[in-house]
C-alpha positions as CSV (number, residue, x, y, z in Angstrom):
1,X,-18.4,-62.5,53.5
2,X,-20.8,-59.8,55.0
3,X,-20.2,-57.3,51.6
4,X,-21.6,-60.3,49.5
5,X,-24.7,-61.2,51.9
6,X,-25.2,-57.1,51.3
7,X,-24.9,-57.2,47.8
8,X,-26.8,-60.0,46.8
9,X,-29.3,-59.1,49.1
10,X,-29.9,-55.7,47.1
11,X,-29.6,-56.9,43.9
12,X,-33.2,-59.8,45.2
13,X,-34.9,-56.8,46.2
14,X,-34.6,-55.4,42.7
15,X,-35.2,-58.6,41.4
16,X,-38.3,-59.2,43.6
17,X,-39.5,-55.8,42.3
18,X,-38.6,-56.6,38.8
19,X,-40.9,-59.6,38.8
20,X,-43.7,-57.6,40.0
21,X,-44.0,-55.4,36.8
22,X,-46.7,-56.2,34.2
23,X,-44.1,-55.7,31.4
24,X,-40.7,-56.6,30.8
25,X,-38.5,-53.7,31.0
26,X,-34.6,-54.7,30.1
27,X,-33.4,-51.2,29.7
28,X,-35.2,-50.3,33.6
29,X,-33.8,-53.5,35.0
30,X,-30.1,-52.7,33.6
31,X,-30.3,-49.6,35.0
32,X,-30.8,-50.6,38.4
33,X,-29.3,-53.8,39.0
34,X,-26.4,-51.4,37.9
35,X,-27.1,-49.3,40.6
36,X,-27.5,-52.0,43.3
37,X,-24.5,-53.6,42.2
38,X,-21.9,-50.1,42.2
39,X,-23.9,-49.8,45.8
40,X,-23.1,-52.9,46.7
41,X,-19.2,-52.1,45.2
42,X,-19.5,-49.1,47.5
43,X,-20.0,-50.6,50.4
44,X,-17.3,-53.2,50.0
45,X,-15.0,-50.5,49.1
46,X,-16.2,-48.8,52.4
47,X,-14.8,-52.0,54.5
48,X,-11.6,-52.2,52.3
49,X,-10.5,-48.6,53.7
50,X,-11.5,-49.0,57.5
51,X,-7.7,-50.1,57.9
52,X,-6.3,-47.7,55.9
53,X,-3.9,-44.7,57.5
54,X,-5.3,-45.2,60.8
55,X,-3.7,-47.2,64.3
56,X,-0.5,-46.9,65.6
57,X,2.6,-46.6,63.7
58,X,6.0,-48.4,63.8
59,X,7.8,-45.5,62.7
60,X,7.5,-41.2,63.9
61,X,6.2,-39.1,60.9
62,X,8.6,-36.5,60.5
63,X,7.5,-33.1,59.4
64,X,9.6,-31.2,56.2
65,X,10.5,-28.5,59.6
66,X,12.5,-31.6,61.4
67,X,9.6,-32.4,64.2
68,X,7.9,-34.9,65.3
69,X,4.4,-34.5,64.0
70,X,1.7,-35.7,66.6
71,X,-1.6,-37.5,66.3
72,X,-5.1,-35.4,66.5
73,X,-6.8,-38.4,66.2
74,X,-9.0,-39.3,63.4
75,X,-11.0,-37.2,60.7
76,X,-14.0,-38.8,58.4
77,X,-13.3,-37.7,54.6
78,X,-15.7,-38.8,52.1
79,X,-14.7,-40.0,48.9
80,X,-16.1,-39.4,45.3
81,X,-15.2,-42.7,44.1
82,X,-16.3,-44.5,40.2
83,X,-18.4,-46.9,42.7
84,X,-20.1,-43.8,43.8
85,X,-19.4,-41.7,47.4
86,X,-17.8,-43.2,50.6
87,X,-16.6,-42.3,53.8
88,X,-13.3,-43.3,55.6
89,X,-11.5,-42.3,58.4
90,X,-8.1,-41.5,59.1
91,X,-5.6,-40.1,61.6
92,X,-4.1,-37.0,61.2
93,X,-0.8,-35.6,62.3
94,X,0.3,-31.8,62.8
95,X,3.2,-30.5,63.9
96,X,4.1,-28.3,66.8
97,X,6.6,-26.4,65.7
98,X,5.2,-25.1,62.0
99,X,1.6,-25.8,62.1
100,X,1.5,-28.0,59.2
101,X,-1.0,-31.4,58.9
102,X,-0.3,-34.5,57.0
103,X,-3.2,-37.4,56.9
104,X,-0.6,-40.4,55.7
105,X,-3.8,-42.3,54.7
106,X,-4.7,-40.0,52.1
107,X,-1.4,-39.9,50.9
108,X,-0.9,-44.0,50.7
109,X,-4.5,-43.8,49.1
110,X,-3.5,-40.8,46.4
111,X,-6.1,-38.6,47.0
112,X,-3.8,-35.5,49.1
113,X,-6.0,-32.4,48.8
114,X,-8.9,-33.6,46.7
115,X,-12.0,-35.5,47.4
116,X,-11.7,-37.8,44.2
117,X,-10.5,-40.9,43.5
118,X,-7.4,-41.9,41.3
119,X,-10.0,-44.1,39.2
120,X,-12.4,-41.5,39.2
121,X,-9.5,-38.6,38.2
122,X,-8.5,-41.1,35.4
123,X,-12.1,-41.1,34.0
124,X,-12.7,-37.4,34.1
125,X,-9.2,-36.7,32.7
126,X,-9.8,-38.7,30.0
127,X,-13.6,-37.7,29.1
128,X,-12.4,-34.2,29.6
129,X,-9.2,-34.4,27.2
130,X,-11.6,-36.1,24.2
131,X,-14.3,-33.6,24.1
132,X,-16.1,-30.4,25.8
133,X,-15.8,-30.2,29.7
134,X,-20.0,-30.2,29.3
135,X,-20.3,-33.1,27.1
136,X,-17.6,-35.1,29.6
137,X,-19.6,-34.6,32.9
138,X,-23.0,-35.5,30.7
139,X,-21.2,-38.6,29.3
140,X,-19.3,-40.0,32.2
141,X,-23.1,-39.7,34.3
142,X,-24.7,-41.7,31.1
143,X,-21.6,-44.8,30.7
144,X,-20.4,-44.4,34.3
145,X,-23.0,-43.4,36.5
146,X,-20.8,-40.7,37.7
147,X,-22.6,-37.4,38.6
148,X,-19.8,-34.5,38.4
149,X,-20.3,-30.7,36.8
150,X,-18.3,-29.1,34.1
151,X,-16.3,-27.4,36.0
152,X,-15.6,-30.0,38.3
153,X,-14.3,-31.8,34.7
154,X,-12.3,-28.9,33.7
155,X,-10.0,-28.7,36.7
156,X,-9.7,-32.1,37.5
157,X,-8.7,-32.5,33.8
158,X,-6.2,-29.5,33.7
159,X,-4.9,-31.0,36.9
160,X,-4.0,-34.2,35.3
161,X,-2.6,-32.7,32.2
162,X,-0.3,-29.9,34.3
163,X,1.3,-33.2,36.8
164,X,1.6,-35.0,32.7
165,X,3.6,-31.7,32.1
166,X,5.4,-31.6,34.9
167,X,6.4,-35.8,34.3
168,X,7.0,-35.1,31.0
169,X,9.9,-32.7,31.9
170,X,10.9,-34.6,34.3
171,X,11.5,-37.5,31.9
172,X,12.9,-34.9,29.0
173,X,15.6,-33.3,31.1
174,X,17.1,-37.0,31.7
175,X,17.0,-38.0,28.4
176,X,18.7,-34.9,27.2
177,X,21.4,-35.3,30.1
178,X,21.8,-39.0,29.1
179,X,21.1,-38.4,25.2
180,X,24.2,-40.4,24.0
181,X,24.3,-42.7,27.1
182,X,21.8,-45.3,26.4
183,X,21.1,-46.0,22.7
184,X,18.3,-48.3,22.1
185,X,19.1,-51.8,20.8
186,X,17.6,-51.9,17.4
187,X,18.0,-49.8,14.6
188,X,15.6,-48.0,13.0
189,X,15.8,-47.5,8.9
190,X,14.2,-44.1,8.6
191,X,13.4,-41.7,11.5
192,X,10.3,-38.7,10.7
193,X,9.7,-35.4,12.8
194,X,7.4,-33.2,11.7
195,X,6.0,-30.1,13.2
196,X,3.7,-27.6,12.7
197,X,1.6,-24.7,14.3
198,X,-2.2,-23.8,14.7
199,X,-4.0,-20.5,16.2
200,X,-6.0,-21.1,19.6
201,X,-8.8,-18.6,20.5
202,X,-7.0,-16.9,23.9
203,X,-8.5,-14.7,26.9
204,X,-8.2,-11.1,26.4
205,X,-5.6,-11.0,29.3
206,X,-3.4,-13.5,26.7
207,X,-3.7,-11.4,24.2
208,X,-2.5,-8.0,25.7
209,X,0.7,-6.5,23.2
210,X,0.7,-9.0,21.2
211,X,0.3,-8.5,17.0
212,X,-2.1,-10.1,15.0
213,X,-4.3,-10.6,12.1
214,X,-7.2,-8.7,13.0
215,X,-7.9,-5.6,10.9
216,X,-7.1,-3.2,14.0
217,X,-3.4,-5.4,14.3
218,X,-4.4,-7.2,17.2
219,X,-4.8,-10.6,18.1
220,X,-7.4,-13.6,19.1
221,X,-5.5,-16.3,19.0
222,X,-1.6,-17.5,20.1
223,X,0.0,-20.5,18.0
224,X,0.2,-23.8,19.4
225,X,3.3,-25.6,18.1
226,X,2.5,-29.5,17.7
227,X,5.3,-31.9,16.6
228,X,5.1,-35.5,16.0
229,X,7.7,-38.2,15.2
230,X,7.2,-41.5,13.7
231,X,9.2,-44.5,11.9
232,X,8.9,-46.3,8.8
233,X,10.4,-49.3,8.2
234,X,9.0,-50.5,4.5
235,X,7.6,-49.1,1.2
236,X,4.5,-50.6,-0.4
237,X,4.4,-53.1,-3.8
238,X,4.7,-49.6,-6.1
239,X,7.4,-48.1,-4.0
240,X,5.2,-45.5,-2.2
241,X,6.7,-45.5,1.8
242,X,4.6,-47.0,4.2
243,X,4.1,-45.3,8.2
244,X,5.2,-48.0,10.6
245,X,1.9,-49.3,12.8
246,X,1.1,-47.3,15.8
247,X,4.7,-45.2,15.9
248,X,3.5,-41.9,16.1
249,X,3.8,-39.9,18.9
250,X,3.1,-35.9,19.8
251,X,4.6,-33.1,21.9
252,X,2.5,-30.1,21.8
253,X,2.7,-26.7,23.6
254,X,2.0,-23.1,23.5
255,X,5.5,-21.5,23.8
256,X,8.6,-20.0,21.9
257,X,10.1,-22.0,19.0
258,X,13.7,-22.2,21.6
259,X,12.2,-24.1,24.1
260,X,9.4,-26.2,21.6
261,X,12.9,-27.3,19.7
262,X,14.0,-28.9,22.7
263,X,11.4,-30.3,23.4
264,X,11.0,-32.5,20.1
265,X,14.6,-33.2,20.2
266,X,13.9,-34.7,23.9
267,X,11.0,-36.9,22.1
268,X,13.2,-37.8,18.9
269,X,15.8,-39.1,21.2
270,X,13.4,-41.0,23.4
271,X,12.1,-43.0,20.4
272,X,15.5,-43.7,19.3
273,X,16.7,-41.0,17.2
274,X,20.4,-42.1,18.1
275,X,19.8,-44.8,16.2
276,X,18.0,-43.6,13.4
277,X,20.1,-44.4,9.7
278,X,18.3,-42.2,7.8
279,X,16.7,-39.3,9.3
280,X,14.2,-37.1,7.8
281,X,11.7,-33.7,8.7
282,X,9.0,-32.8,7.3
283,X,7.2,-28.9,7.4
284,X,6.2,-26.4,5.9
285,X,8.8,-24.3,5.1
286,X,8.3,-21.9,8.2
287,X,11.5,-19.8,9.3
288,X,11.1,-21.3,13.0
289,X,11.1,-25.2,11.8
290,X,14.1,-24.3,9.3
291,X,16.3,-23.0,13.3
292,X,15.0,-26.0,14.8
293,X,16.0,-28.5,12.0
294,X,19.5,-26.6,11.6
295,X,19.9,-26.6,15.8
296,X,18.9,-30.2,16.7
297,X,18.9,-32.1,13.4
298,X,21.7,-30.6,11.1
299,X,21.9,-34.1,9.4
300,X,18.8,-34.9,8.4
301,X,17.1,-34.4,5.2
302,X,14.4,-31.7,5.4
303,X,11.6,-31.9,3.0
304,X,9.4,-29.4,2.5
305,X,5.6,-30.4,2.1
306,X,4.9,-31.0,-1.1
307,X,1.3,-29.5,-0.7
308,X,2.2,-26.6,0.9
309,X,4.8,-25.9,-2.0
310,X,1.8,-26.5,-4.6
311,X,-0.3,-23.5,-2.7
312,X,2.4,-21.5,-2.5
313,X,2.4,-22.2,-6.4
314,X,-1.1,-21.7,-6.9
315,X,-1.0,-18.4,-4.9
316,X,1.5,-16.9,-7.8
317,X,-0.6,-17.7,-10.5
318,X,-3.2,-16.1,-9.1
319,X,-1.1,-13.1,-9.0
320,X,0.0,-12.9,-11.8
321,X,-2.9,-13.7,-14.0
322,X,-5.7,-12.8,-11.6
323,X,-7.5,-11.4,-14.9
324,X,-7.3,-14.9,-16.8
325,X,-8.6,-17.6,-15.1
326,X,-7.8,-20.3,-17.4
327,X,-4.3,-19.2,-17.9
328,X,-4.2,-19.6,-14.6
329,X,-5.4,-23.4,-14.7
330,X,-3.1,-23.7,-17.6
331,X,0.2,-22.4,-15.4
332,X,-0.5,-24.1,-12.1
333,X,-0.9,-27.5,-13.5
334,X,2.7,-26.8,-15.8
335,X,4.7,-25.4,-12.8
336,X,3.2,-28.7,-10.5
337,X,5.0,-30.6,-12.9
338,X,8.0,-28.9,-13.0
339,X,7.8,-29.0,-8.7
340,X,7.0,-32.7,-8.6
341,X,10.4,-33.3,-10.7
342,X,12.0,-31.3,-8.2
343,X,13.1,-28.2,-11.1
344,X,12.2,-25.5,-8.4
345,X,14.4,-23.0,-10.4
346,X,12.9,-23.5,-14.0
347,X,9.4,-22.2,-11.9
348,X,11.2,-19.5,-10.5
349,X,13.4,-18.1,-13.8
350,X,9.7,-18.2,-15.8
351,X,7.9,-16.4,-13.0
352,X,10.7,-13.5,-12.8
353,X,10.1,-13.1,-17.1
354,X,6.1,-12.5,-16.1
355,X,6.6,-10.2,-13.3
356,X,7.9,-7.9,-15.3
357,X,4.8,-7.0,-16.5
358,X,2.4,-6.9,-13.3
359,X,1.5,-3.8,-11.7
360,X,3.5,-2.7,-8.6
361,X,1.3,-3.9,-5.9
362,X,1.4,-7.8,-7.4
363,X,4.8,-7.8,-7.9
364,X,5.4,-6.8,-4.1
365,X,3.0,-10.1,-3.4
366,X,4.2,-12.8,-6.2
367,X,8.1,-11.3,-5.3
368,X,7.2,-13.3,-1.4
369,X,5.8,-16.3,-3.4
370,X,9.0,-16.3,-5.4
371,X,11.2,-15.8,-2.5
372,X,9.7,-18.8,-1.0
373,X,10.5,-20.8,-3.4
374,X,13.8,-19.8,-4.4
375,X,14.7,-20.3,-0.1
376,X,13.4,-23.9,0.0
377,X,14.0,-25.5,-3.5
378,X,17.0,-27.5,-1.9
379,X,14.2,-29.0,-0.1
380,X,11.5,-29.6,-2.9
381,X,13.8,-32.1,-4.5
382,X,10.5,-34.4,-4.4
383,X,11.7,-36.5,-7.6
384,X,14.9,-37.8,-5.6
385,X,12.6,-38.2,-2.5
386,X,10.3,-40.4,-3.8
387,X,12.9,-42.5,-5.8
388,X,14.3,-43.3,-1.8
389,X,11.2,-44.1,-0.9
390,X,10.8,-41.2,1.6
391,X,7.5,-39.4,2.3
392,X,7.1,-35.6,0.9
393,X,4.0,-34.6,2.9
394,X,3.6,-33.9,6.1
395,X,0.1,-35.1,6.4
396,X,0.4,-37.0,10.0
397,X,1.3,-33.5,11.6
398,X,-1.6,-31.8,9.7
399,X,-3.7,-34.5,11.2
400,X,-2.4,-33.7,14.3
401,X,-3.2,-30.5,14.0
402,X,-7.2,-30.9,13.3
403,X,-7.7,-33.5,15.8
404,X,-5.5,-33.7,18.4
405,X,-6.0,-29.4,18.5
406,X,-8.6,-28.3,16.5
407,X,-11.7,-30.8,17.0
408,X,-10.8,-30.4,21.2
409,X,-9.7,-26.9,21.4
410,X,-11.0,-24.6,18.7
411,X,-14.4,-25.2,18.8
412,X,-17.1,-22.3,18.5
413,X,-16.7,-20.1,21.8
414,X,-13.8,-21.7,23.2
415,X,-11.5,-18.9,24.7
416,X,-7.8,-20.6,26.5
417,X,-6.0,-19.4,29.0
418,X,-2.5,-20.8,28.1
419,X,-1.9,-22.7,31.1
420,X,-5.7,-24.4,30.6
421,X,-4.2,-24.7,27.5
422,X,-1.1,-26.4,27.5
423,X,-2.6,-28.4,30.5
424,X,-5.3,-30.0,27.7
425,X,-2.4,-30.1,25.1
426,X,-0.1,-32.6,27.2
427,X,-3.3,-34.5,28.3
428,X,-4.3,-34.6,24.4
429,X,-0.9,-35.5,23.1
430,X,0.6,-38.0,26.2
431,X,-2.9,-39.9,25.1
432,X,-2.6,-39.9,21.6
433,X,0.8,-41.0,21.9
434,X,-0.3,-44.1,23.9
435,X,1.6,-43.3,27.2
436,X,-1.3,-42.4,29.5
437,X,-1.0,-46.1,31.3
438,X,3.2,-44.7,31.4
439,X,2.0,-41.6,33.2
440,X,-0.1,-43.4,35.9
441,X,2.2,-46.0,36.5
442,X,4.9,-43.5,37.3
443,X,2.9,-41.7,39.6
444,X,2.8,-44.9,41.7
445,X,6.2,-45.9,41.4
C-alpha cells in the first residue's frame, strides 16, 4: 500500500543517516525512528479520513428547527491527533431557516467543537487527573510526543471530567428509579460505605459569606465530601477482616450533605447493596454522615472509627491534665483500653468525676469531648465488632482522602473554582474506581 512505501521509506532515510554517525547513539535513534514512524502513522491516518463525512448522502440531514439543512460544500479542519496533526475535509450543512451548521463528519469522528482527538482527549484527561496541569503537558510531550500547554490540559481535562459528571447522573438517576428492580445475582456477605470530608483551597469569588477557620472568621477552603464503598467477603487466619481485591469504588463532590447522600446511596446500590447480608458504615462520627446513615442506611451497623474515637480521647486528657504530662500518658493509654472493649460509658462517668475540678474554660472544651463520646458510644462497640469480624476503621476513605484529593488537589498554590473542582473530582474518582474504559464506551454507544 502507498502509506507503507511512505513509511518505510522515512524510517531508511533515518536509518541511512543513522549509519553515517561516528558513534552509536540508541537514545538519538529511538527518538527519531519514533518520530518517522508517528509521521508515517500520520499520514496513514490522513488517507483513513479522506472518506469520512464527505459525498452524497442517502438520507436529508434534518436541522433541530425541522428543515432541511443544505450543503456549503466542504471545509479543511486540522486535527491534533496522538500521531501528531492532520488535515481532513468535510462537508458542511446549514440551515436556512435558523442559521445553524452541522459538519456530520466531525460528529461520526467525535471531535464536534474541538480540534482534538478522542485518543488524544483520553491521554490529556488522564495525565491531567493524576498530577499538575504543568507536569501533564511536560509529561505527555516526554512519553507521547504530544506538544500541548497547561492550559490546553486543564480544560480539556475539566471537559472530560464535567461529561463523567453529567454520565454519572445520568446512570444514578436510573438506578435510583429502578433501585429494587434489578437485584444483582450474587450475594454479597458484608457491604462497607464510608465517607468522609477534606478542605480545598477555593477562589476568593467561592469563598464570598461563607464562615471559616481563619482568625478574621472567614474562609479558604470549602469541604469536599468523598465516599467510598467496598466488600469483603473473608477474614484472615487470626480473624482480622480482610478488603475484598480491587472492590473499592469513589463518589466525590463539593456539595451539600442532601444531595452527597444520594449520591452514595445511587453507588451503594450499583455495587449491589440490595443484596448486601450484612451491611456496615464506617466515619467519623460527623453530624452530616450520622443524617445520611439514618436517611439511606437505617439498617446497617455504623461504626465509628476507632482512631478518630482514640483522638477524641487523647484531646480530653490533654484537657484535663494539661499541667501533667505523664498523667496524661498514664490516662490515655487506660481509657484506650476501656474504648477498645467497647465500655464508652466507664470513660465518660470517670471524666465527669475529674471535670469537676478544671477551671471553667477546660470544662467548656473537655464537656464537647465528653459529649462526643457519650452521642456515639452505641457505635464504639469495637469489642463486638471485631468478634464479627467487621472492620472499625475507616482507613480506605482516609486514603481516599490524601490521594485521590489531597496529593491532586491541595497542593501548594492550588486555588479551585468548584466547578474546576468537581470536574477533577469525578475524573479522579470514576478512575480510581476503575470505570474510565465504562465512561468511553458509553460515549460511543
Amino acid at each position: 500500500m502507498e502509506f507503507e512505501i511512505e513509511r518505510d521509506a522515512e524510517i531508511e532515510r533515518v536509518l541511512a543517516r543513522a549509519v553515517k554517525e561516528p558513534r552509536a547513539d540508541l537514545e538519538a535513534w529511538e527518538g527519531a525512528i519514533r518520530v518517522a514512524v508517528l509521521q508515517a502513522g500520520a499520514k496513514c491516518l490522513s488517507g483513513l479520513l479522506q472518506q469520512i463525512g464527505s459525498g452524497c448522502r442517502e438520507q436529508p440531514l434534518i436541522c433541530e428547527c425541522g428543515a432541511r439543512m443544505e450543503s456549503r460544500g466542504l471545509k479543511d479542519k486540522m486535527l491534533v491527533t496522538i500521531l501528531g496533526e492532520v488535515q481532513y475535509k468535510r462537508s458542511w450543512f446549514q440551515c436556512p431557516v435558523c442559521r445553524k451548521t452541522r459538519y456530520p463528519g466531525d460528529e461520526e469522528l467525535d471531535v464536534q467543537g474541538t480540534s482534538r482527538s478522542p485518543g488524544l482527549r483520553r491521554f490529556m484527561a488522564r495525565a491531567g487527573g493524576k498530577q499538575t496541569f504543568k507536569e501533564a503537558c511536560e509529561d505527555l510531550k516526554v512519553y507521547a510526543g504530544v506538544q500541548v500547554s497547561a492550559k490546553d490540559v486543564e480544560r480539556v481535562a475539566e471537559k472530560v471530567g464535567h461529561d463523567m459528571e453529567r454520565w454519572a447522573n445520568k446512570e444514578r438517576e436510573q438506578l435510583l428509579q429502578q433501585a429494587l428492580q434489578a437485584p444483582h445475582k450474587k450475594s454479597i456477605p458484608i457491604f462497607y460505605i464510608s465517607a468522609d470530608g477534606t478542605g480545598v483551597s477555593m477562589i476568593k469569588r467561592e469563598l464570598q459569606g461563607r464562615k471559616g477557620k481563619q482568625p478574621d472568621g472567614t474562609a479558604k477552603t470549602r469541604e469536599a465530601k468523598l465516599g467510598c464503598v467496598f466488600t469483603q467477603t473473608t477474614t484472615d487466619a487470626e480473624g482480622r477482616p480482610v478488603r475484598d481485591p480491587d472492590s473499592t469504588t469513589f463518589v466525590g463532590a463539593i456539595e451539600e450533605s442532601e444531595p452527597f447522600g444520594w449520591r452514595l446511596y445511587a453507588e451503594a446500590l450499583r455495587r449491589g447493596l440490595i443484596n448486601a447480608v450484612r451491611i456496615v458504615v464506617l466515619g467519623d462520627g460527623a453530624k452530616w454522615i450520622r443524617t445520611i446513615v439514618e436517611i439511606h442506611f437505617p439498617d446497617a451497623i455504623h461504626i465509628v472509627d476507632l482512631y478518630h474515637a482514640r483522638e477524641h480521647i487523647s484531646e480530653l486528657c490533654k484537657l484535663l491534665w494539661i499541667n501533667n504530662p505523664k498523667h496524661i500518658q498514664e490516662k490515655r493509654l487506660q481509657w484506650w483500653d476501656l474504648l477498645d472493649a467497647g465500655n464508652v460509658e466507664e470513660i465518660v462517668q470517670q471524666a465527669e468525676r475529674y471535670l469537676w475540678t478544671a477551671p471553667t474554660k477546660v470544662r467548656r472544651n473537655a464537656r464537647k469531648e465528653i459529649a462526643y463520646l457519650e452521642n456515639n458510644k452505641d457505635r464504639m462497640r469495637y469489642a463486638d465488632y471485631r468478634a464479627q469480624g467487621l472492620f472499625v476503621g475507616s482507613g480506605v476513605i482516609e486514603a481516599g482522602c490524601k490521594s485521590l484529593i489531597g496529593q491532586r488537589m491541595k497542593q501548594s498554590g492550588m486555588e479551585w473554582s468548584v466547578r474546576g473542582a468537581n470536574d477533577i473530582l469525578s475524573l479522579r474518582c470514576i478512575t480510581l474506581s476503575n470505570r474510565l474504559d465504562d465512561y468511553w464506551e458509553a460515549r460511543v454507544a
